[in-house]
PLY file of the C-alpha trace (Angstrom):
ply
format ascii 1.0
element vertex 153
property float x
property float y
property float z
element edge 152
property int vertex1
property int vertex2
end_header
0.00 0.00 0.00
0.99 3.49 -0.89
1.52 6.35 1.81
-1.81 8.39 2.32
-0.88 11.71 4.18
-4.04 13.57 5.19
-3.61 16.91 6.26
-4.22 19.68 5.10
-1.97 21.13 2.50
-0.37 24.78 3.07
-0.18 27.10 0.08
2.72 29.41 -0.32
2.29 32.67 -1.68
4.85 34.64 -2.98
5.75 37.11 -5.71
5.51 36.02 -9.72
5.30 32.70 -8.98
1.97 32.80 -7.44
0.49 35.00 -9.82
1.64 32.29 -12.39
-0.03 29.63 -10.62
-3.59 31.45 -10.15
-3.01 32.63 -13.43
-2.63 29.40 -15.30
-2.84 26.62 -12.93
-5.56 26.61 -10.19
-9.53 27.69 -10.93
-11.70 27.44 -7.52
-13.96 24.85 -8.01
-17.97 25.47 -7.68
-19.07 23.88 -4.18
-20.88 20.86 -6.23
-18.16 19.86 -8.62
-16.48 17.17 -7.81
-12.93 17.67 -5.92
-10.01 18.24 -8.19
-7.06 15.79 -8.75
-3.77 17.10 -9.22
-1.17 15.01 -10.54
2.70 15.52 -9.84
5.14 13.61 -11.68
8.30 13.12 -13.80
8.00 11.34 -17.89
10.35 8.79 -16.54
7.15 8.14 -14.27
3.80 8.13 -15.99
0.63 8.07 -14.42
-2.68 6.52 -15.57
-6.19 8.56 -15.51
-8.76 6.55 -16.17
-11.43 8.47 -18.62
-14.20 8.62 -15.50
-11.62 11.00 -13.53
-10.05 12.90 -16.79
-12.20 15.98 -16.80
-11.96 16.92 -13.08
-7.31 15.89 -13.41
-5.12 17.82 -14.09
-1.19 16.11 -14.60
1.91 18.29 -14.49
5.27 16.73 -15.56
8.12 18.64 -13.27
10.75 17.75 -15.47
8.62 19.00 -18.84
10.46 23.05 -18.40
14.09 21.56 -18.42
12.76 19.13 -21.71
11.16 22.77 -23.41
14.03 24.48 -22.92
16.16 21.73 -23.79
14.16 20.96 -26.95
14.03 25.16 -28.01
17.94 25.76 -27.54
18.79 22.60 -29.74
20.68 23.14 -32.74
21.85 27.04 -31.67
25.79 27.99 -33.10
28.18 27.78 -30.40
29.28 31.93 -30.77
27.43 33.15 -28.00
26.81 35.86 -30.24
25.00 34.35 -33.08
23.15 31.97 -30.49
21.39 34.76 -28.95
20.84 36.20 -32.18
19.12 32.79 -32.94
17.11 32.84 -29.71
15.90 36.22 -30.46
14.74 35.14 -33.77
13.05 31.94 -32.33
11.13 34.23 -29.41
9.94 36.41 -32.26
8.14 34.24 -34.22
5.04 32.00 -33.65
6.56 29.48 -32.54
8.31 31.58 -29.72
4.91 32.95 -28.50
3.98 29.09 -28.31
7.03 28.14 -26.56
6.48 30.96 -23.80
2.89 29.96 -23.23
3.90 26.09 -22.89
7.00 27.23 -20.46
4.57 29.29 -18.41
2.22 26.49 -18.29
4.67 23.70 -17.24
6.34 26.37 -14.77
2.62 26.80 -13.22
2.96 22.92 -12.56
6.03 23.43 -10.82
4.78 26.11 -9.03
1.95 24.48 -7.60
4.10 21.62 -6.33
6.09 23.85 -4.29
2.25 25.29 -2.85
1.14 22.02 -1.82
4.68 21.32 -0.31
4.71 18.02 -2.65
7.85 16.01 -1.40
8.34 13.03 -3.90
6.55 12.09 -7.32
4.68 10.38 -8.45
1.75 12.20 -6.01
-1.94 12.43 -6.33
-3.60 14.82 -4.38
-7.20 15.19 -4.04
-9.25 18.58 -3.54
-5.98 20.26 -2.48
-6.05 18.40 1.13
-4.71 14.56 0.62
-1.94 13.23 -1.03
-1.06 9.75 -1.86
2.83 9.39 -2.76
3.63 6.70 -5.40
1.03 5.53 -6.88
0.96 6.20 -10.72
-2.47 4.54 -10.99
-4.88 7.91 -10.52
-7.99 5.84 -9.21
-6.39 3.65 -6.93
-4.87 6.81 -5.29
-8.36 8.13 -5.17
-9.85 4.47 -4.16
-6.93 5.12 -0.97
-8.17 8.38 0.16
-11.57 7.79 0.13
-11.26 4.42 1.86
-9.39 6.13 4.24
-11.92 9.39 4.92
-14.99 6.94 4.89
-15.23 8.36 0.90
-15.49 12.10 1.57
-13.19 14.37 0.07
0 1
1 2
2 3
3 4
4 5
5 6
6 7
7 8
8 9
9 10
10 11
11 12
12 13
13 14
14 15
15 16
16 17
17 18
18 19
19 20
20 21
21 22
22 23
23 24
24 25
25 26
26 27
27 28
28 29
29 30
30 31
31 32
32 33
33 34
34 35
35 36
36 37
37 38
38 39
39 40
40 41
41 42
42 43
43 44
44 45
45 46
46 47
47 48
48 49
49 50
50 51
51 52
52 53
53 54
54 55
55 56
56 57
57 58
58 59
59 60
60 61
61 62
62 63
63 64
64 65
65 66
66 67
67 68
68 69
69 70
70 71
71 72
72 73
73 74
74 75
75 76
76 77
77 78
78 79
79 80
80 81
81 82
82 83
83 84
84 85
85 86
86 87
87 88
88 89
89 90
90 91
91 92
92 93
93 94
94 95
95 96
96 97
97 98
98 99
99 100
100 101
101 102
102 103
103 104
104 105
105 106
106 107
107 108
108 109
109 110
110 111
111 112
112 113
113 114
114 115
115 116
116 117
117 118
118 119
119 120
120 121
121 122
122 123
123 124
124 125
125 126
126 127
127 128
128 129
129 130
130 131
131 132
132 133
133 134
134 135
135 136
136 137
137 138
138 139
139 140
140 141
141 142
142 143
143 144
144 145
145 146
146 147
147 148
148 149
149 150
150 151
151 152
């Protein structure tokens, strides 16, 4: 069995980063939906959502800035000079615009692992206030919590 930790999780606010994450991350949920799942994990450690849970999850790879920026500086010259050049070029055009909204995006999921103080991945946490560490199956996580709160979230 996986480790369940139910407490509460504490949000950290501070600066840019936080106005990334309300920004692009976290909407409140209405009072009837049904609690949200956040995923945290690496690629070297996928996670299956079954399609029952998929419109109320939301996954965020913490490795996926280092693989964008990885995958955007490929191929640059080695003179600094004409690199940057490159860069600038790269930023200007529609694909740069797309790049930037992807980094922001996969920075938000970052971000909101620091909030919710996640300490390992793969981690599953459910309506902001459990977490189950290690499980990459998204519904057995779930199954877990709720067997453990008598199925309230």
């Amino acid at each position: 069995m996986f480790p369940i930790h139910l407490r509460k999780t504490a949000a950290w606010a501070g600066g840019v980063l936080a106005i990334v994450s309300a920004a692009v991350w976290a909407a409140a949920p209405s009072p009837s939906a049904p609690p949200s799942i956040e995923v945290f994990t690496v690629h070297a450690q996928p996670v299956t959502v079954p399609p029952t849970l998929m419109a109320q999850t939301r996954v965020a790879y913490l490795d996926e800035p280092a693989r964008l920026e990885q995958s955007f500086s490929a191929n640059l010259p080695q003179p600094p000079e004409q690199a940057a050049a490159v860069v600038q070029q790269r930023l200007a055009g529609p694909a740069g615009q797309q790049f930037q909204q992807q980094l922001q995006a996969a920075y938000a999921g970052v971000v909101r692992a620091h909030e919710l103080k996640v300490l390992k991945v793969p981690a599953v946490v459910v309506g902001g206030r459990y977490v189950v560490y290690g499980q990459t199956d998204v519904a057995a996580a779930v199954a877990q919590i709720q067997q453990r709160t008598g199925g309230g979230q």
